[in-house]
Backbone as JSON, one array per atom type, in Angstrom:
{
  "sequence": "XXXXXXXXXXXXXXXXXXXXXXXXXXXXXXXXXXXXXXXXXXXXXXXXXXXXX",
  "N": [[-17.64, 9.16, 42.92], [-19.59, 11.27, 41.09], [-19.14, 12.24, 38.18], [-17.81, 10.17, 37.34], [-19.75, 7.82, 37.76], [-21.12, 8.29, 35.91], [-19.79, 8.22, 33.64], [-19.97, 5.3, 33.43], [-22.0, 4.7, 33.27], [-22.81, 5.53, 30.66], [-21.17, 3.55, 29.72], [-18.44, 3.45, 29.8], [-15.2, 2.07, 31.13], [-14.04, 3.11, 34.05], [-10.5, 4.04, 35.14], [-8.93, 4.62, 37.67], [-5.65, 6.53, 39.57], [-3.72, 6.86, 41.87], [-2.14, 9.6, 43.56], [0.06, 9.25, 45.11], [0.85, 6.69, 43.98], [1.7, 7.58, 42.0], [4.15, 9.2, 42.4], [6.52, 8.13, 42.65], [8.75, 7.54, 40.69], [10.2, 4.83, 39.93], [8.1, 2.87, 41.29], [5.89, 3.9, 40.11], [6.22, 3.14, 37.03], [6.61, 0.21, 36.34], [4.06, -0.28, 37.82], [2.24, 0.61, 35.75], [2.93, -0.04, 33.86], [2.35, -3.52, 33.71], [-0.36, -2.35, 34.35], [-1.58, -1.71, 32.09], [-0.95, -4.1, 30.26], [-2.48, -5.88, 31.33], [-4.76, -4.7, 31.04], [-4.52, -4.14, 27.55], [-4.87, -7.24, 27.2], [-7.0, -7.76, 28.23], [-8.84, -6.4, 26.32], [-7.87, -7.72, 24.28], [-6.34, -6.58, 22.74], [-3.05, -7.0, 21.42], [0.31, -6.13, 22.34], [2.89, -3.84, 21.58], [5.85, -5.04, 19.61], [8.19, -4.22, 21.26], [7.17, -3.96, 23.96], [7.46, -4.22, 27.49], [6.26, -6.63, 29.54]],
  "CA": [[-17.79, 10.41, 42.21], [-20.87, 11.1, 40.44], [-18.66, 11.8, 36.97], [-17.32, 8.19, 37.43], [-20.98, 6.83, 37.69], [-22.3, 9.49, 34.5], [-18.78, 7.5, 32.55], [-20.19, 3.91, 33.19], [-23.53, 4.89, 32.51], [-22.83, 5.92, 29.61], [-20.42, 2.57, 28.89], [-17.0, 3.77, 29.96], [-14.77, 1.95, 32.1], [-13.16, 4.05, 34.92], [-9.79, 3.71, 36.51], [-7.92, 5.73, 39.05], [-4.27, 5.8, 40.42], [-3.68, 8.08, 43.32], [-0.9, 10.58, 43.53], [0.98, 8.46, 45.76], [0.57, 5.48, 43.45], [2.16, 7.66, 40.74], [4.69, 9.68, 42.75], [7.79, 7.0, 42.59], [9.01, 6.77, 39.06], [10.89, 3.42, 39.86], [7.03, 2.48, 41.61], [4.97, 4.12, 38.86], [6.62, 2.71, 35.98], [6.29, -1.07, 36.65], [2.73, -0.49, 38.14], [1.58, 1.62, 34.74], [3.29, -1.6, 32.51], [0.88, -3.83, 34.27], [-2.09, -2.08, 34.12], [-2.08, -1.79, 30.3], [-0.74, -4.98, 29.43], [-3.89, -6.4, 32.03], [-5.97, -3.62, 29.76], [-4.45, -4.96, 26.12], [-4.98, -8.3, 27.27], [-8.61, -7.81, 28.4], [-9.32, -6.11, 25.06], [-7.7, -8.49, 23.05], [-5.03, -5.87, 21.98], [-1.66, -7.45, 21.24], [1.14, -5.4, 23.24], [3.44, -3.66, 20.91], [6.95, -6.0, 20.17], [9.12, -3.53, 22.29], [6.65, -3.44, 25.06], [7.54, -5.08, 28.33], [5.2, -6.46, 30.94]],
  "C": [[-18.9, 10.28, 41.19], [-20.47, 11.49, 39.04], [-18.34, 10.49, 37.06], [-18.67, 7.65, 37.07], [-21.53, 7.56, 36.12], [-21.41, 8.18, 33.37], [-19.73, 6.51, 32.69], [-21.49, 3.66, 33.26], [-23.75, 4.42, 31.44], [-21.72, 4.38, 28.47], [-18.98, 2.14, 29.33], [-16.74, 2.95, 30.82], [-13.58, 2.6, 32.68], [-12.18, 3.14, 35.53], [-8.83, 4.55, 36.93], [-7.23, 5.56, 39.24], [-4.38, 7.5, 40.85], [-2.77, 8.68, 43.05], [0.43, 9.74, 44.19], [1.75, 7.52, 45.28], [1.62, 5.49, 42.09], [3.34, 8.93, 41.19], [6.02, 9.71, 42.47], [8.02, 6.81, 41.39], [9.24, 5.01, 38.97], [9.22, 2.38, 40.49], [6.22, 2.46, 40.73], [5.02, 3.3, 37.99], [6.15, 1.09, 35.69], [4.16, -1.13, 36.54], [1.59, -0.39, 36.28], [1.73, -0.14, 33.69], [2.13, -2.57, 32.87], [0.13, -4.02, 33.93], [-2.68, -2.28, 32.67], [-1.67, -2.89, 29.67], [-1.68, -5.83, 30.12], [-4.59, -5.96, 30.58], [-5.87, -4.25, 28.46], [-5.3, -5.78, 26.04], [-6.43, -8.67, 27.24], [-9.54, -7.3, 27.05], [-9.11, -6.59, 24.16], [-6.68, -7.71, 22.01], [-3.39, -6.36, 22.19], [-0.97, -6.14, 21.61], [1.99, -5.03, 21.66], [5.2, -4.52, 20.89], [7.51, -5.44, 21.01], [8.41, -3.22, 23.5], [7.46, -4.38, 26.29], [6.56, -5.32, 29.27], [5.5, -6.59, 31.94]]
}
């Protein structure tokens, strides 16, 4: 998508989850924990105490 490429032009990093991906609460949920405690981690942001990964 040529917004996607304008974002990481410009700096941004893009990421996507499909409809499918985010359909399944009991699927979603897990996946979403994950992604942002990857994301924290990669930014150097400490997870909040009550988070789980």
């Amino acid at each position: 998508m040529s917004s996607d490429r304008d974002l990481k032009l410009r700096g941004y990093d893009v990421f996507r989850f499909g409809s499918t991906e985010l359909s399944n609460l009991n699927r979603a949920h897990p996946l979403l924990q994950r992604f942002f405690a990857d994301l924290f981690d990669r930014c150097g942001v400490p997870l909040p105490d009550n988070a789980q990964p």
